[in-house]
Backbone as CSV, one residue per row, in Angstrom:
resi,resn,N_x,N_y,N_z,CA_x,CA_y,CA_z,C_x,C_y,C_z
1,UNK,-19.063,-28.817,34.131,-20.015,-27.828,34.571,-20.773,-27.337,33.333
2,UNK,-22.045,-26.964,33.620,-22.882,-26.489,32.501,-22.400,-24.889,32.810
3,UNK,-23.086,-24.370,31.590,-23.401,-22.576,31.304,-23.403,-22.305,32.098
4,UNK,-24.853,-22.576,32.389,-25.829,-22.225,34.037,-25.351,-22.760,35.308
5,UNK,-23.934,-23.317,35.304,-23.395,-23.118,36.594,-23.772,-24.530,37.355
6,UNK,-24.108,-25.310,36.678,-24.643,-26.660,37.649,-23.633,-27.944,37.237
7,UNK,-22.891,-28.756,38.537,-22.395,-29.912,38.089,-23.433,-30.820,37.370
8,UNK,-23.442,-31.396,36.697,-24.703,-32.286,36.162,-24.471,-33.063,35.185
9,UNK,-23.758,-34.594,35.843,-22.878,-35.258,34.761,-24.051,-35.814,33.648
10,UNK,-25.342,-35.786,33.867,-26.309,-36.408,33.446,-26.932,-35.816,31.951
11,UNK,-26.360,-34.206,32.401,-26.579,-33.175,31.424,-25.651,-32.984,29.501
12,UNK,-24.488,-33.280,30.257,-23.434,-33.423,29.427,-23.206,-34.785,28.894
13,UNK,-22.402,-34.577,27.170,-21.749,-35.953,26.838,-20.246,-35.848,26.634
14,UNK,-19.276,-36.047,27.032,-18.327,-35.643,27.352,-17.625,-36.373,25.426
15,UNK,-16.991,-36.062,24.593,-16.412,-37.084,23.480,-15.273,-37.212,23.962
16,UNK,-14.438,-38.152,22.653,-13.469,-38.638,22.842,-12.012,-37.739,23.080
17,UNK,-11.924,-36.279,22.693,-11.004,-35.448,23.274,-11.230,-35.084,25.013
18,UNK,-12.261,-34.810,25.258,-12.420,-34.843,26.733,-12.097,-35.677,27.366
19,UNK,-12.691,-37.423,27.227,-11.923,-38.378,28.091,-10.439,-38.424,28.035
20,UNK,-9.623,-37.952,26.637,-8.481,-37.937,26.600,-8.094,-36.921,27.790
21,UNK,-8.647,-35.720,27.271,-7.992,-34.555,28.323,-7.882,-35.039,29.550
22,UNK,-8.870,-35.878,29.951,-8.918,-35.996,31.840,-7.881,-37.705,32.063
23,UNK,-8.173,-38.015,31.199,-6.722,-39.103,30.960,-5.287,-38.681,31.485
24,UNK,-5.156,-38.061,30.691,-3.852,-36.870,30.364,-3.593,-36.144,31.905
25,UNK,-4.557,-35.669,32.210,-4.502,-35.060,33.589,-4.337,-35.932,35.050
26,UNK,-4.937,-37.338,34.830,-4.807,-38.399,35.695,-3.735,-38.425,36.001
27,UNK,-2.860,-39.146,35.132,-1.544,-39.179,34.381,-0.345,-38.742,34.959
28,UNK,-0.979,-37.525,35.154,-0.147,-36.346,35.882,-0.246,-36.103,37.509
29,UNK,-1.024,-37.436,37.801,-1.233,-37.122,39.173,-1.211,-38.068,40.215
30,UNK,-0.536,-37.670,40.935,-0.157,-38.815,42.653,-1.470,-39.580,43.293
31,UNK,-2.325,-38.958,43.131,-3.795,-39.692,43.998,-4.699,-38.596,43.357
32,UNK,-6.258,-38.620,43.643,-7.409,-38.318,43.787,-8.176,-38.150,45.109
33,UNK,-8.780,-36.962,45.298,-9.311,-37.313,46.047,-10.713,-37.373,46.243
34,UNK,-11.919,-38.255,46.549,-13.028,-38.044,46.309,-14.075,-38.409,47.672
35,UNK,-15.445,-37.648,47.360,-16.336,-37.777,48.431,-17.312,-38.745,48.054
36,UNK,-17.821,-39.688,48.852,-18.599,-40.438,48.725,-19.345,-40.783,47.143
37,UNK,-20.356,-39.844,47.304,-21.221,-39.292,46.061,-20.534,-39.878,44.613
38,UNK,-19.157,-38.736,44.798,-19.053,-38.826,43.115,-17.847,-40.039,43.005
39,UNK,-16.987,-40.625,44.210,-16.208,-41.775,44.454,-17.266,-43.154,43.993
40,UNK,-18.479,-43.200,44.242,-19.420,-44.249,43.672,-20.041,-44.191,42.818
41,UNK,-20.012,-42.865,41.950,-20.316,-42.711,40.528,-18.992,-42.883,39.925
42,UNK,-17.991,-43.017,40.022,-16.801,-43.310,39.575,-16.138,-44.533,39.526
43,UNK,-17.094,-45.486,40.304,-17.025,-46.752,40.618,-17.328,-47.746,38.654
44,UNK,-18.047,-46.626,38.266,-19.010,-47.082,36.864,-17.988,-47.248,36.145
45,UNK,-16.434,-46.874,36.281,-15.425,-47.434,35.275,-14.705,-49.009,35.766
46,UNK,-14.540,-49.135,36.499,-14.599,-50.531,36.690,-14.757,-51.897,36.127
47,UNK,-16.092,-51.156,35.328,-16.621,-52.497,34.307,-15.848,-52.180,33.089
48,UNK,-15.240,-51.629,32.989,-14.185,-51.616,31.531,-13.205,-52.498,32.022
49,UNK,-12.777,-52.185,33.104,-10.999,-53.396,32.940,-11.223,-54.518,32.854
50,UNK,-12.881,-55.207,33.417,-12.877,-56.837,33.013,-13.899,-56.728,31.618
51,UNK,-14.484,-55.360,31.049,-15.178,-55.617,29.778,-14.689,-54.260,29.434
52,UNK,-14.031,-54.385,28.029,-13.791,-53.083,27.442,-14.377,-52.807,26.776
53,UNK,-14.650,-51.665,26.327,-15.448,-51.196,25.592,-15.242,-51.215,24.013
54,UNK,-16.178,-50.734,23.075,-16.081,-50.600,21.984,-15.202,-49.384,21.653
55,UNK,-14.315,-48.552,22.704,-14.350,-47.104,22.811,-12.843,-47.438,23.427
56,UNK,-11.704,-46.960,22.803,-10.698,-47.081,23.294,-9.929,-45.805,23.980
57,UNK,-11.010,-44.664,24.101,-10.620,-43.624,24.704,-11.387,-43.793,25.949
58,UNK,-12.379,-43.999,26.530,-13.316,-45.052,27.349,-12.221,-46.000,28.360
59,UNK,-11.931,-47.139,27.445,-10.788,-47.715,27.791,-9.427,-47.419,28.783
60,UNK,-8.735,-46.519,28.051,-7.819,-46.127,28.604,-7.808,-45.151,30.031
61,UNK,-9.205,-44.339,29.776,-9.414,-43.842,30.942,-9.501,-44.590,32.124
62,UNK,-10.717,-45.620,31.949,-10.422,-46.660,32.737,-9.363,-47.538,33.295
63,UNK,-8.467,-47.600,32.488,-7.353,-48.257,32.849,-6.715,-47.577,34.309
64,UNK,-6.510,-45.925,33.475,-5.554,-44.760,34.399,-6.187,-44.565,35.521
65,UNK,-7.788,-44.422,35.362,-8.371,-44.501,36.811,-8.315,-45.384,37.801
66,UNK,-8.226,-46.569,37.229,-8.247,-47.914,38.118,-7.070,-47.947,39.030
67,UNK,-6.180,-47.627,37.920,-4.645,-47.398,38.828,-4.396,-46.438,39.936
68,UNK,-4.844,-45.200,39.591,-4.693,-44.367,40.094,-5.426,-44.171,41.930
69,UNK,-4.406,-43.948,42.575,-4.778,-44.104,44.226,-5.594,-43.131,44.234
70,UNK,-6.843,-43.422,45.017,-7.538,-42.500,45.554,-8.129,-42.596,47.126
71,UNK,-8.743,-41.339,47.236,-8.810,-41.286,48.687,-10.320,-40.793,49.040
72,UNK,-10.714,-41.434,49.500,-12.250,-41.367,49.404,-12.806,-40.780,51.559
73,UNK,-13.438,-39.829,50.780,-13.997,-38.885,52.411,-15.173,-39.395,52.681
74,UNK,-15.505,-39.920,53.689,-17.290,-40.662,53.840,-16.971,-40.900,55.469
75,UNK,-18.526,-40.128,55.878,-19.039,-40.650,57.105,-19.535,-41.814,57.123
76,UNK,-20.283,-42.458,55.785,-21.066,-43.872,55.791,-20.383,-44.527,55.398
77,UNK,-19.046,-44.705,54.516,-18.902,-46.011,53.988,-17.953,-46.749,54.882
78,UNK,-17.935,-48.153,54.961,-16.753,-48.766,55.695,-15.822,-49.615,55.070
79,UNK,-16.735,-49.728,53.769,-15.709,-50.439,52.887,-15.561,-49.740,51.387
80,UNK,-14.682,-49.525,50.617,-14.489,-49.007,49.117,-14.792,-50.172,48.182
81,UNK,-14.201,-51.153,48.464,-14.454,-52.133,46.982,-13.854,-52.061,45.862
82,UNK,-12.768,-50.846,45.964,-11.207,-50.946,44.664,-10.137,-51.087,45.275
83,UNK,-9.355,-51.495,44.966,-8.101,-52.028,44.817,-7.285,-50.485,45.310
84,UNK,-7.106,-49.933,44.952,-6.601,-48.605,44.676,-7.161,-47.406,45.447
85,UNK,-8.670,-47.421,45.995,-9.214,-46.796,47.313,-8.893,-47.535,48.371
86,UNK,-8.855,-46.204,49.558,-8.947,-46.213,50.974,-9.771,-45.258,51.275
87,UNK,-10.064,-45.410,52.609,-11.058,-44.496,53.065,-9.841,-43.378,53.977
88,UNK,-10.583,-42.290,54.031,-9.669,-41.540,54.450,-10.076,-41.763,56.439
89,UNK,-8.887,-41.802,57.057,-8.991,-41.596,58.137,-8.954,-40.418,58.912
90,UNK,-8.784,-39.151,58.722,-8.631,-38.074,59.023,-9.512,-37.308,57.754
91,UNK,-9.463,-35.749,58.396,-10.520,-34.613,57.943,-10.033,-34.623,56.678
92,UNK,-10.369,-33.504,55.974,-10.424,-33.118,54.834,-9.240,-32.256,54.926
93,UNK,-9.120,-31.225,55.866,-8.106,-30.016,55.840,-6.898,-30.828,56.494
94,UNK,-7.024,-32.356,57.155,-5.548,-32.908,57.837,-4.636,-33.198,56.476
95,UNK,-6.132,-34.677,55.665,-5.242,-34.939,55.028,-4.387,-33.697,53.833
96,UNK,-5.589,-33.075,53.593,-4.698,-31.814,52.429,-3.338,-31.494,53.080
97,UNK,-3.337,-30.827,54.154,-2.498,-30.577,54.573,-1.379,-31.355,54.390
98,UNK,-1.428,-32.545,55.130,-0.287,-33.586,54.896,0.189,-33.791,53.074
99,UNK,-1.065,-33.988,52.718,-0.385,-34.002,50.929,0.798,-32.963,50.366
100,UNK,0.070,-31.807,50.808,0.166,-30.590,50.303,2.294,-30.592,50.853
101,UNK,2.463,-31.328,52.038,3.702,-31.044,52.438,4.838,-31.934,51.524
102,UNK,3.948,-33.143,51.066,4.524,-34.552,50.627,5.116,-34.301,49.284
103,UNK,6.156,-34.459,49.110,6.846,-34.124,47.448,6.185,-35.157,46.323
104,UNK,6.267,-34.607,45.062,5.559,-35.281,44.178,4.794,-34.629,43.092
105,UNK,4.001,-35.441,42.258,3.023,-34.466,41.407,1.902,-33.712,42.093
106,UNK,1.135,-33.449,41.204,-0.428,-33.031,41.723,-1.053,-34.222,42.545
107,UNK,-2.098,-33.577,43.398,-3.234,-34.499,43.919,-4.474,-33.360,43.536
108,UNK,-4.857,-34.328,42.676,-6.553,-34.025,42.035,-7.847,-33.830,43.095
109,UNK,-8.673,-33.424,42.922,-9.871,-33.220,43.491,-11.196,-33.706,42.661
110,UNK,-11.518,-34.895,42.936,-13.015,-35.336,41.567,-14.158,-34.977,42.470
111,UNK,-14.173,-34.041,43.550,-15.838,-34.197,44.070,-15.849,-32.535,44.206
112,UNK,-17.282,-32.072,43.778,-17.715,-30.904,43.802,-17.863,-30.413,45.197
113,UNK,-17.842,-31.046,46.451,-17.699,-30.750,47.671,-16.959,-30.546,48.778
114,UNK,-15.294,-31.264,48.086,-14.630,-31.470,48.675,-13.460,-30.226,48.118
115,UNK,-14.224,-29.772,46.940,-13.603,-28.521,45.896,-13.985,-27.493,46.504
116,UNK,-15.234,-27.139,47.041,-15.784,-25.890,47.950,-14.738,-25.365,49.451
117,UNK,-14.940,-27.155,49.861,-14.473,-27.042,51.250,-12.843,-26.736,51.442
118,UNK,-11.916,-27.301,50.435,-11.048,-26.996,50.315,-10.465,-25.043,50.135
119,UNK,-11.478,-24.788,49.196,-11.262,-23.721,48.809,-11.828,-22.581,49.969
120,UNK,-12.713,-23.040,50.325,-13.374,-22.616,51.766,-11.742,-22.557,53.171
121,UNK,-10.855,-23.638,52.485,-9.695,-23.653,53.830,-8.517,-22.887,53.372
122,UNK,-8.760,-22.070,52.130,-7.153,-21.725,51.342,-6.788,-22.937,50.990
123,UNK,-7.053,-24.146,50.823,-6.197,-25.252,50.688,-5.907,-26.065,49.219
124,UNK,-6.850,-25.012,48.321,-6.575,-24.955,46.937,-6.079,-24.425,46.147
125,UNK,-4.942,-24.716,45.189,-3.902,-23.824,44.717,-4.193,-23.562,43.161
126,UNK,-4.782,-24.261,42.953,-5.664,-24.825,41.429,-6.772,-25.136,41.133
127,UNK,-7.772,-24.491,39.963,-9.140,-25.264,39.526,-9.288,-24.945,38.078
128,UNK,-9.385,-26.151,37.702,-9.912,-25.947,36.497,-11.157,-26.710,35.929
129,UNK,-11.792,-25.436,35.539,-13.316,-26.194,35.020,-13.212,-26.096,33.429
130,UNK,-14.174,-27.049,33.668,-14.693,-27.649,32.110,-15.924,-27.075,32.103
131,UNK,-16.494,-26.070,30.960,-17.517,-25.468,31.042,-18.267,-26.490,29.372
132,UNK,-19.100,-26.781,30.072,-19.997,-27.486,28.583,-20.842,-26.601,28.279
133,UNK,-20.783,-26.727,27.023,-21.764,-26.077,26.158,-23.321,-25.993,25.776
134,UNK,-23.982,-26.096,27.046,-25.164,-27.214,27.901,-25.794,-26.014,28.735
135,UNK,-27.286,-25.365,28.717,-27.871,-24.937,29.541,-28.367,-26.175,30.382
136,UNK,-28.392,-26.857,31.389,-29.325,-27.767,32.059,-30.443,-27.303,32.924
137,UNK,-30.464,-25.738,33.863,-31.159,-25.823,33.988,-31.746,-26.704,35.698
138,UNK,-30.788,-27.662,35.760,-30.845,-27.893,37.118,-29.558,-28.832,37.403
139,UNK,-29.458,-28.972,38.497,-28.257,-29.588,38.981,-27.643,-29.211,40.394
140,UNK,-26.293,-29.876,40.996,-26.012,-29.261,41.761,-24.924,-27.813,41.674
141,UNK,-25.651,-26.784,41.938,-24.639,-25.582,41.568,-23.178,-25.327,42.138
142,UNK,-22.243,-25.160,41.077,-20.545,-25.410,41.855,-20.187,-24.428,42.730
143,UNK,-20.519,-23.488,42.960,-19.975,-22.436,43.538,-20.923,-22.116,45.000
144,UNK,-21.652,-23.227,45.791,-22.527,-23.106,46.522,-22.493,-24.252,47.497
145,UNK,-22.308,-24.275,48.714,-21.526,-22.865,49.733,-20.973,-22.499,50.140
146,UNK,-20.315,-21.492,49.287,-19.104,-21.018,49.944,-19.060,-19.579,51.389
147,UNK,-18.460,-19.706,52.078,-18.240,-18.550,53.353,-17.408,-17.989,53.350
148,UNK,-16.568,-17.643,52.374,-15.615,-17.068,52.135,-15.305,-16.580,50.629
149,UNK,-15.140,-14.915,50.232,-14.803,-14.896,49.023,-13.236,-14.952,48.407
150,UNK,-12.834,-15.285,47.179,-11.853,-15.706,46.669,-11.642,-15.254,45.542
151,UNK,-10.702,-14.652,45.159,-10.670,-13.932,43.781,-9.204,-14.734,42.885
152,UNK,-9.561,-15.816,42.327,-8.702,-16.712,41.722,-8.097,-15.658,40.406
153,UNK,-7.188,-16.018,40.142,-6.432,-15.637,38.426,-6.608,-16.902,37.606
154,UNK,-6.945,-16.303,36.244,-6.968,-17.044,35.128,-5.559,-17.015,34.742
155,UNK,-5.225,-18.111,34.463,-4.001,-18.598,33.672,-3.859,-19.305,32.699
156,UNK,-4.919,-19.979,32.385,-5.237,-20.346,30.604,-6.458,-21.023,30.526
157,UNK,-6.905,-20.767,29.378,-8.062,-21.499,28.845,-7.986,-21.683,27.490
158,UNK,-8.743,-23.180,26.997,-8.802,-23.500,26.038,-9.990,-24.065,25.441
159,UNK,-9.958,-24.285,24.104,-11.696,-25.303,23.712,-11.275,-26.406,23.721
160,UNK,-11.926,-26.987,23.818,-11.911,-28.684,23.713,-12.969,-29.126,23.176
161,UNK,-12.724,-30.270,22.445,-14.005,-31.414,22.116,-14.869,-30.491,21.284
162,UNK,-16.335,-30.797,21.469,-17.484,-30.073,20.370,-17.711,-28.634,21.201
163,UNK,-16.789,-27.861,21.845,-16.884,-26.576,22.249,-17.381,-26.596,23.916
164,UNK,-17.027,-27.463,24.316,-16.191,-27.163,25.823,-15.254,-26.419,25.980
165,UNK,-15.288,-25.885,27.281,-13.717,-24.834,27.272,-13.379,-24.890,28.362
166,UNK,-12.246,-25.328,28.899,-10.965,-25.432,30.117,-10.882,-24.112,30.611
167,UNK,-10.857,-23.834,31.816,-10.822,-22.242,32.737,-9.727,-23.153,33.797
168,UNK,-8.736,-22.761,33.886,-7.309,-22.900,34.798,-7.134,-21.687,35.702
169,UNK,-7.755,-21.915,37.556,-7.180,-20.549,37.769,-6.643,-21.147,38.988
170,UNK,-6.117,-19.929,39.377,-4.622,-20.258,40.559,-5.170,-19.415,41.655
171,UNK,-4.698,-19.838,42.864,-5.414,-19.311,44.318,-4.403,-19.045,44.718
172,UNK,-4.159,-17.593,45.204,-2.949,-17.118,45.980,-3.177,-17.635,47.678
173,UNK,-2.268,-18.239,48.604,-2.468,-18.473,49.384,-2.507,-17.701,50.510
């Protein structure tokens, strides 16, 4: 996320402690879950496992992503095209639900929409943003639309990389 409040991967350059950080966080987690949109912008790591990069933090991300199960929400798509996606057959609030009961690590959230709607259901217990150090200026704004207000707790933050900073907050249910 920028300053100004807008997802805008286009805006930001993420370095090599950031891809680590979200490495690290993969890592730590049972599945993903993603919406269309940012599930096919995520598709763009792919071309590392049959061409790696000059970038071995690049690399490895790719690796952990590739592996890593995800679960992709779409009215249009009928097919994924990874190894490791499915399309979800049920809502957004079924499958959470069902996760949410299933023992195990975390299940991640990579789409800015599926982060609203969740949080829109109580069905988020965790968020943590990455705030870049980036006016952009335009983009899609994260906090928009929500129908419900939510007053999360901070539970840590840190800097990262060339002055990014991690915001960790917790949703009472």
């Amino acid at each position: 996320m920028t300053l100004d409040g807008f997802c805008n991967h286009d805006a930001v350059a993420p370095d090599a402690q950031i891809h680590q950080h979200y490495t690290e966080l993969l890592r730590s987690a049972d599945a993903i879950l993603y919406g269309r949109i940012t599930f096919e912008l995520m598709k763009y790591w792919q071309t590392f496992i049959q061409n790696p990069s000059g970038t071995p933090e690049f690399n490895e991300f790719a690796q952990v992503i590739d592996s890593l199960p995800k679960i992709v929400f779409s009215r249009t798509l009928s097919y994924v095209g990874w190894h490791s996606a499915t399309l979800s057959a049920q809502t957004l609030e079924q499958e959470a639900e069902m996760l949410r009961r299933q023992p195990g690590r975390d299940i991640l959230v990579g789409s800015r929409s599926l982060v609203m709607q969740l949080i829109d259901l109580h069905l988020l217990d965790e968020l943590e943003l990455m705030v870049h150090p980036v006016i952009a200026g335009s983009g899609l704004p994260l906090f928009a639309p929500l129908t419900r207000r939510r007053e999360p707790t901070l539970f840590d933050s840190r800097r990262i990389g060339e002055g990014a900073v991690i915001l960790r907050y917790g949703f009472m249910s």
